[in-house]
C-alpha positions in Angstrom: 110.6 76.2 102.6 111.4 74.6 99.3 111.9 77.2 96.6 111.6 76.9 92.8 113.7 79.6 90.6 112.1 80.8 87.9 115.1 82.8 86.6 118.5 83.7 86.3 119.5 85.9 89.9 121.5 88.7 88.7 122.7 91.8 90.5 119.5 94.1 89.8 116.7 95.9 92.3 114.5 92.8 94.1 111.6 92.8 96.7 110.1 90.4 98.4 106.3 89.9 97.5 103.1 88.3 97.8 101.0 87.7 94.3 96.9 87.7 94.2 95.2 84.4 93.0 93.2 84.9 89.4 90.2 85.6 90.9 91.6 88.6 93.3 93.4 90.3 90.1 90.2 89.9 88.4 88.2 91.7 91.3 91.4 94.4 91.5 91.6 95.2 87.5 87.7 95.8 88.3 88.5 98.5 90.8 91.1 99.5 88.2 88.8 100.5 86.0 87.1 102.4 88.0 89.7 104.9 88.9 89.9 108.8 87.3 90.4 108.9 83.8 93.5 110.6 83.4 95.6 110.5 80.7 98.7 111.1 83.5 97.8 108.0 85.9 99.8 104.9 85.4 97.6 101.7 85.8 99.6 98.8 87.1 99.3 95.4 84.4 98.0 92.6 85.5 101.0 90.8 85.6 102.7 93.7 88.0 100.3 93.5 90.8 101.3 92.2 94.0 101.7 93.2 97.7 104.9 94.3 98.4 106.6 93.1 101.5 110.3 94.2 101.5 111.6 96.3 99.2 116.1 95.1 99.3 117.3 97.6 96.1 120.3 97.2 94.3 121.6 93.9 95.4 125.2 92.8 94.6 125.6 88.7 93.7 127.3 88.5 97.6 124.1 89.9 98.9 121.8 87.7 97.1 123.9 84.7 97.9 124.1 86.1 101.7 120.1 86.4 101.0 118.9 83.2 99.8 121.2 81.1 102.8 118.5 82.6 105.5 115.3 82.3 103.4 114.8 78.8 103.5 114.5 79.2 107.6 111.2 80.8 107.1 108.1 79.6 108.4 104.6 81.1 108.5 101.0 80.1 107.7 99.0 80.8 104.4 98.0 84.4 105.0 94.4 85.2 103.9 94.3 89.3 103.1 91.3 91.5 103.2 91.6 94.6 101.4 89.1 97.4 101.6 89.8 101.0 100.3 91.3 102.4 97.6 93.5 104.7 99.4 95.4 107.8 98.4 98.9 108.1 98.5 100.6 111.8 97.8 104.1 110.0 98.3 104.8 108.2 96.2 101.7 109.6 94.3 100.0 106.4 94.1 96.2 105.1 94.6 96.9 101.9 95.8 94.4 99.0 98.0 95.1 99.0 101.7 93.0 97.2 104.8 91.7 98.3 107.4 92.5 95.0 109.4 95.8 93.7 108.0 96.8 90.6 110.0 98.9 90.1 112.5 101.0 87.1 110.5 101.7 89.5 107.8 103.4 91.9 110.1 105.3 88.9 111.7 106.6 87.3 108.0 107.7 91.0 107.4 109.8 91.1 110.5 111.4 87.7 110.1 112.4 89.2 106.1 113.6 92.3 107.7 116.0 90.2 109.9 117.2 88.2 107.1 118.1 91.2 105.1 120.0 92.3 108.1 122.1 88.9 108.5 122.7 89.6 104.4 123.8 93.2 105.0 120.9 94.7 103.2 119.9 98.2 104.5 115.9 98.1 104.5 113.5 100.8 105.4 112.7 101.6 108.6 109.8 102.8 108.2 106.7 101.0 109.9 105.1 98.3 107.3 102.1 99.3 105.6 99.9 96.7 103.5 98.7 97.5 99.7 98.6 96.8 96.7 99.8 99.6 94.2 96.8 100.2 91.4 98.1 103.6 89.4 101.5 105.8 89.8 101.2 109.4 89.0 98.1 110.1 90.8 97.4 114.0 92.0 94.5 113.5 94.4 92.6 111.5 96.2 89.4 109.7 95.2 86.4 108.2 96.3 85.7 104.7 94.7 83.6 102.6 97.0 84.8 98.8 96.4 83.4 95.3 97.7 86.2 93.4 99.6 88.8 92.0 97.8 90.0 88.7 99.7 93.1 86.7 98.4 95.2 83.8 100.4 99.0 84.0 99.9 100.4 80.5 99.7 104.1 81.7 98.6 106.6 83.9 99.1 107.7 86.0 95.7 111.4 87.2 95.2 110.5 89.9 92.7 113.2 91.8 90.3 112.5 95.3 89.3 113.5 95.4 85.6 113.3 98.9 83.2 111.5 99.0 80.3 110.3 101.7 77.7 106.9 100.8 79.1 107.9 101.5 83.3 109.2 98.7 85.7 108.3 95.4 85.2 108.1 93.1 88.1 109.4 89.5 87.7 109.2 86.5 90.0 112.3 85.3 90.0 112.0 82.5 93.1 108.7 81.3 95.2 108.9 79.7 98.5 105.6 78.2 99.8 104.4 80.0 103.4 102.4 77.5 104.9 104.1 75.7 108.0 105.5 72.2 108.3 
């Protein structure tokens, strides 16, 4: 993988990501707008949306160094996604887009991070992956929002950073590997 770095890598909370192409944003902030208005629900930006693939934390400068020596290792085709429900969430409290036919080369590129954040010393979750796309925090029920199929191909790899702000987290891409094999 060759990787371009977009910014400075800093001790700070990252995840690994994959971003939607215009037209799948365009197709989520649709869906977006058709969620509960409620003054309490959160909407995601534009800019924030993305598919989580493993979330690291706090990372210490070691640990990202550790990180970045095993990333390059990585291969794995472009991965087309299909997502089709708005699903319910009531931990975290989140609506968020999730498939009910997530593929099998997603589940594989998440395996081969986890075991990368292991050789790094990063603790990760251990609970089973689950595909989706957060669309609002602070959501109290669930809903039904029927939705066409929203289809995106992930050609890169995101290292995101989790940065506080008054207005919530903003998510940065800090690095991008391409995912397609050699």
């Amino acid at each position: 993988m060759n990787l371009k770095q977009n910014r400075e890598l800093t001790p700070g909370r990252y995840f690994f990501a994959l971003s939607p192409d215009l037209n799948s944003r365009m197709q989520i902030q649709h869906i977006m707008k058709r969620l509960p208005d409620d003054p309490s629900l959160k909407l995601q930006t534009t800019d924030n949306l993305h598919q989580t693939l493993l979330f690291l934390g706090q990372l210490d400068q070691q640990q990202i160094n550790a990180l970045l020596k095993h990333v390059d290792s990585i291969r794995c085709p472009a991965i087309d996604m299909q997502f089709d429900l708005v699903s319910y969430w009531e931990t975290p409290g989140i609506f968020c887009l999730t498939s009910r036919t997530p593929r099998a080369v997603l589940f594989d590129l998440v395996s081969k991070l986890e075991q990368i954040a292991r050789e790094a010393e990063i603790k990760v979750d251990e609970r089973p992956y689950q595909p989706h796309i957060t669309l609002a925090r602070k959501a109290s029920g669930a809903v039904s929002v029927p939705i066409a199929l929203v289809c995106f191909k992930a050609e890169q790899l995101v290292l995101m950073k989790s940065v506080s702000t008054e207005q919530g987290p903003q998510y940065q891409p800090i690095m991008h590997w391409p995912i397609t094999a050699a």
